[in-house]
C-alpha positions as CSV (number, residue, x, y, z in Angstrom):
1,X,-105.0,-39.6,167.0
2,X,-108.8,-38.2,167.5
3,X,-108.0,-34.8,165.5
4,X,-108.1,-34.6,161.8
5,X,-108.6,-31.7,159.5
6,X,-109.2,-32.7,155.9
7,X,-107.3,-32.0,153.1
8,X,-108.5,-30.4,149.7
9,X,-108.9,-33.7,148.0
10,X,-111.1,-34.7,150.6
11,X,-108.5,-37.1,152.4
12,X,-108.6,-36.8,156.4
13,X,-105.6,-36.4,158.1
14,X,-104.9,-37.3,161.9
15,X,-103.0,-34.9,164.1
16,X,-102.4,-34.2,167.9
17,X,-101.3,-30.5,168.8
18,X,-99.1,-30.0,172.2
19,X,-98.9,-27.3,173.6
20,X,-100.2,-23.7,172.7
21,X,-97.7,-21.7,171.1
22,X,-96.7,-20.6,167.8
23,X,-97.4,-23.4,165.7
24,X,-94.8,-25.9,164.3
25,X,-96.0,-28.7,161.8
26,X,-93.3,-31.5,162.5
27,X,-93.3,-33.5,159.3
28,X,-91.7,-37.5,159.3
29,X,-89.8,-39.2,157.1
30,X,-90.4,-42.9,155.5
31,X,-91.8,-45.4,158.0
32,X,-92.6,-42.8,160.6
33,X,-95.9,-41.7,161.9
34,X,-97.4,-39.0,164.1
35,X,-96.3,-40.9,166.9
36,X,-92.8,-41.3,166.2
37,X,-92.4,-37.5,166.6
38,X,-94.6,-37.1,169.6
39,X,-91.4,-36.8,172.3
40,X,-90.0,-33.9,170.5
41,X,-93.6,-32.4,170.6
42,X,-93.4,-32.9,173.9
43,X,-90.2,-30.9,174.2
44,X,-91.4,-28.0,171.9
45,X,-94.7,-28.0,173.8
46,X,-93.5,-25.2,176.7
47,X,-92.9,-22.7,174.1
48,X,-94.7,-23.6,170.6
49,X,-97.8,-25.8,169.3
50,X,-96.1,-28.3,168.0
51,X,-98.5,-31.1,165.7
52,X,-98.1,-34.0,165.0
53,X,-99.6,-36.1,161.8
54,X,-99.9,-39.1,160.7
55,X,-98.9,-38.6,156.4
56,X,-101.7,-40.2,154.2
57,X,-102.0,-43.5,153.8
58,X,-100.6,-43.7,157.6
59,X,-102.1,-44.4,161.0
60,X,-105.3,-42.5,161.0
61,X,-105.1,-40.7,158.5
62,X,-106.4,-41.4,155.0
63,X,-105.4,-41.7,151.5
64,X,-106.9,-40.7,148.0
65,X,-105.4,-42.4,144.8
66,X,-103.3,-40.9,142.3
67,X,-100.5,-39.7,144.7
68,X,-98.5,-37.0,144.1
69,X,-96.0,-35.0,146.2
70,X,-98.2,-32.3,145.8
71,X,-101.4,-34.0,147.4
72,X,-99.2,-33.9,150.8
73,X,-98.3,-30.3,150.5
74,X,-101.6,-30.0,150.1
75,X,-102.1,-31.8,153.9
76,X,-99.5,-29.5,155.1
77,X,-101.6,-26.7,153.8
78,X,-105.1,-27.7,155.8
79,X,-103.0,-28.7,158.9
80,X,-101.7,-24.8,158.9
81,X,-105.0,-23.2,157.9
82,X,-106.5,-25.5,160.8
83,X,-104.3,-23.7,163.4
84,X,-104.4,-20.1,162.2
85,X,-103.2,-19.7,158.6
86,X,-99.3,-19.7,159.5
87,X,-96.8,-21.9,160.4
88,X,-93.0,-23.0,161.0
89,X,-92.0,-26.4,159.7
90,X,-89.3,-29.1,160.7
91,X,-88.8,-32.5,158.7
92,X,-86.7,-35.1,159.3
93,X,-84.7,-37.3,156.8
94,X,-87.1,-37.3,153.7
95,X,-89.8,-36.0,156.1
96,X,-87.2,-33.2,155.0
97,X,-87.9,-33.0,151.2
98,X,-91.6,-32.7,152.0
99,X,-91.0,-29.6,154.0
100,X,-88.6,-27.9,151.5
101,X,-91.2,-28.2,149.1
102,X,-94.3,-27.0,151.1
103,X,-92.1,-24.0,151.4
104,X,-90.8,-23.6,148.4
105,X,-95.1,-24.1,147.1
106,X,-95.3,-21.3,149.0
107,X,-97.7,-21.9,152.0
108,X,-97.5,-19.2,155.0
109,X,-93.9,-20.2,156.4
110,X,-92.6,-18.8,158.9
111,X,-89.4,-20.9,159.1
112,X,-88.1,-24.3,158.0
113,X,-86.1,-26.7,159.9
114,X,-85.0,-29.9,158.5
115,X,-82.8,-33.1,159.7
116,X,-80.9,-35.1,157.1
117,X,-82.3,-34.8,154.3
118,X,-80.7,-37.6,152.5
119,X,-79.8,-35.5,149.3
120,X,-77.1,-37.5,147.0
121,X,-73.7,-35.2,146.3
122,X,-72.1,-37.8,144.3
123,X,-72.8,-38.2,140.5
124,X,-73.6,-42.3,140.9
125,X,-76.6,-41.6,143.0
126,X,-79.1,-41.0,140.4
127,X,-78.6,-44.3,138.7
128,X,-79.1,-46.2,142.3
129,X,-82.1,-43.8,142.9
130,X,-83.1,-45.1,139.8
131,X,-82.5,-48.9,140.4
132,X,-84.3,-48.8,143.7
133,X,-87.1,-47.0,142.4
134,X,-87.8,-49.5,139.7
135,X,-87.4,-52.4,142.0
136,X,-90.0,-50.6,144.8
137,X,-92.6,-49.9,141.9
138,X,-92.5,-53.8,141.0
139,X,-92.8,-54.9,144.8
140,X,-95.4,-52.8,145.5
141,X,-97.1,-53.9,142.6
142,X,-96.8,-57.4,143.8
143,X,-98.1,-56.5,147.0
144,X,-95.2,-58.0,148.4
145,X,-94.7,-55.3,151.4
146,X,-92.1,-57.2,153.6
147,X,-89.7,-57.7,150.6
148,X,-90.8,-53.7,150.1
149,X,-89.7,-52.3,153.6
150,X,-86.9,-54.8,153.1
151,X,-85.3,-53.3,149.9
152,X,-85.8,-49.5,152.0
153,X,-83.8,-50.5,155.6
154,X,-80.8,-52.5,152.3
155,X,-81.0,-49.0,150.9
156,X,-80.2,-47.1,154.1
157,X,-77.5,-49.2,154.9
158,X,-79.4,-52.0,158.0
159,X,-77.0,-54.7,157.7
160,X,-78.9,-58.1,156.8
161,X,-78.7,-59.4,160.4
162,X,-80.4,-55.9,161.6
163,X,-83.2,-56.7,159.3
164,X,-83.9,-60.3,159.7
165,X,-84.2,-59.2,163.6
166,X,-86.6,-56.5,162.8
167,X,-88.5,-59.0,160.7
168,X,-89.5,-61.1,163.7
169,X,-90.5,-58.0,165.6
170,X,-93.4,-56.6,166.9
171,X,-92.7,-53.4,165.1
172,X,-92.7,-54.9,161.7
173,X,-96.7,-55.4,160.9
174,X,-97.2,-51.8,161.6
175,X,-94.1,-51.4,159.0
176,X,-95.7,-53.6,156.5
177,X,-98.6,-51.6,156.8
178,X,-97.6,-48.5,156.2
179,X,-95.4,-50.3,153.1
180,X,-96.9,-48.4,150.3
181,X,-95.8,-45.1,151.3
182,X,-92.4,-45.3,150.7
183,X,-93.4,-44.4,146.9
184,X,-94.1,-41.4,148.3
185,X,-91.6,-40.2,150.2
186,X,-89.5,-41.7,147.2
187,X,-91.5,-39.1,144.9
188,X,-90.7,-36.6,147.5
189,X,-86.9,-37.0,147.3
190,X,-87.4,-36.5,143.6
191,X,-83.7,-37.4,141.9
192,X,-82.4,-37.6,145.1
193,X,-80.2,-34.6,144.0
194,X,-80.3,-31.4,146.2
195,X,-82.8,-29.2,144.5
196,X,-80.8,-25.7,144.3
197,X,-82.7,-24.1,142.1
198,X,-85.8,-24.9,143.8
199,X,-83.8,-24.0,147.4
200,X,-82.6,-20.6,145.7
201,X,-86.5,-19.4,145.8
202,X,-87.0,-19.7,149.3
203,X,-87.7,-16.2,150.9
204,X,-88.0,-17.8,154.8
205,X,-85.5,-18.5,156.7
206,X,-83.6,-22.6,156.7
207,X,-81.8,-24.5,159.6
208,X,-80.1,-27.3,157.6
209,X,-78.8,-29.9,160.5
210,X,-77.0,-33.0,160.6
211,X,-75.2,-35.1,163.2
212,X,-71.2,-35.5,163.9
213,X,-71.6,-39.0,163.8
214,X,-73.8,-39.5,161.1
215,X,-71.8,-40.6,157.4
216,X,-69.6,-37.8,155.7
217,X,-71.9,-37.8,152.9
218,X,-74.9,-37.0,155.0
219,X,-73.2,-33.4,156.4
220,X,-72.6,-32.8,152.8
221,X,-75.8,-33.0,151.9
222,X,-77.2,-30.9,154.6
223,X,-74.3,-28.0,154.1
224,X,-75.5,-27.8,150.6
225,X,-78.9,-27.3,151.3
226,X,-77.9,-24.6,153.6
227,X,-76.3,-23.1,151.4
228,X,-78.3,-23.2,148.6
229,X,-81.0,-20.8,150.1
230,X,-80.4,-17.4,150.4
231,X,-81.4,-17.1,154.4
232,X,-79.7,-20.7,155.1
233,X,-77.8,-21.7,158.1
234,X,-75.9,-25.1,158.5
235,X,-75.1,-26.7,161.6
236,X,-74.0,-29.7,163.5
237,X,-74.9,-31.9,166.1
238,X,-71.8,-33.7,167.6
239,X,-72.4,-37.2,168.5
240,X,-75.6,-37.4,167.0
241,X,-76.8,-39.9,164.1
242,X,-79.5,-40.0,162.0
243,X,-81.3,-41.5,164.9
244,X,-81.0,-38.0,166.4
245,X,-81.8,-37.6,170.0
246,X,-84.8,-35.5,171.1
247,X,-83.4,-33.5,173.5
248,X,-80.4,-32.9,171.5
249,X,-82.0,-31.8,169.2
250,X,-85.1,-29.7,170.3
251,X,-83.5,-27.0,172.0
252,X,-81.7,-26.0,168.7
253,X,-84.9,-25.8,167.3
254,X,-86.8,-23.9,169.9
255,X,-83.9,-21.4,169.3
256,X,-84.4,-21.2,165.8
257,X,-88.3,-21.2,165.6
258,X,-88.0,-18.2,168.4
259,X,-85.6,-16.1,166.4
């Protein structure tokens, strides 16, 4: 990525922009970069701008110490002021989080669209959230960024064999590298509860989605967000995971961001 707007703490922040429509900021979730979102760009690109970013500390982009969540709303904020001073949003998974709360900040939002947002509905969640959170702070702290990525793919659920192959990938330096933002999209999942009261001040309007094949818990999450804004809609994509295909899954979002 050649592009980059700067943020207001003076941290520079890749994008690409396809296509020349409305604009759509497509935000990613933990281990993901601009790239990763390009093909559904791609298939936004005949009716909106879609951009891409690389998140700070990520690709091209850069990063400013302290973090906090709201130093990447504030990225959000430049990439929408860079492209006219409005935008609609989609994240995925806790790419998600990120986009509820840019929202719910209250930048120019047209609409927000998210996938999975991997919200806990059960009452033990908090204490794992917890556990994990602890045990990522020390790793980090150690430097130790394999062991790091490691103790995210155990938390999602990739079964040991899954990671030990992705271990002797080609794909795992550029996951070590990228390591120490998973604190941040930790921070942005904040308790890992769904944040109703924060979701009940929304005045734009939400697309909550999950997949038909994705875990039970998963489409609970993302009904709840639904409908815990006051312009939410909840839907689902049969067959689909949280490895959601693109083209599933951008035609459901062209209709939304057109509506």
């Amino acid at each position: 990525m050649d592009k980059k707007t700067i943020s207001r703490d003076g941290t520079p922040i890749a994008y690409e922009r396809h296509g020349d429509g409305p604009t759509v900021v497509l935000v990613g979730g933990a281990m993901c970069t601009g790239a990763t979102l390009a093909p559904l760009a791609e298939a936004l690109s005949d009716r909106f701008g879609a951009v891409t970013y690389d998140r700070r500390g990520r690709g091209d982009s850069g990063d400013t110490t302290p973090f906090a969540v709201a130093r990447e709303v504030e990225d959000i904020a430049a990439l929408i002021e860079a492209f006219g001073g409005s935008a609609a949003l989609y994240g995925i998974s806790s790419g998600g989080a990120l986009a509820l709360e840019a929202t719910a900040s209250g930048l120019p939002v047209r609409e927000v669209a998210v996938y999975e947002t991997p919200f806990a509905v059960d009452e033990g969640a908090g204490e794992q959230r917890a556990e994990y959170t602890e045990r990522l702070t020390e790793l980090l702290g150690q430097d130790r960024r394999g062991d790091a990525v490691e103790l995210f793919l155990s938390l999602v659920g990739t079964p040991p064999e899954m990671i030990a192959g992705v271990r002797m990938s080609h794909a795992w330096p550029g996951m070590e590298a990228i390591a120490p933002t998973l604190a941040y999209d930790n921070a942005a999942m904040g308790d890992s509860r769904v944040p109703r009261e924060r979701l009940a001040t929304l005045s734009v309007p939400l697309l909550s989605i999950a997949g038909g094949a994705s875990p039970a818990w998963m489409r609970e999450a993302a009904r709840a967000v639904a409908e815990s804004a006051p312009q939410g809609t909840y839907r689902v994509l049969e067959g689909q995971s949280h490895a959601v295909d693109q083209a599933v899954l951008a035609p459901v979002l062209a209709e939304f961001f057109a509506s």
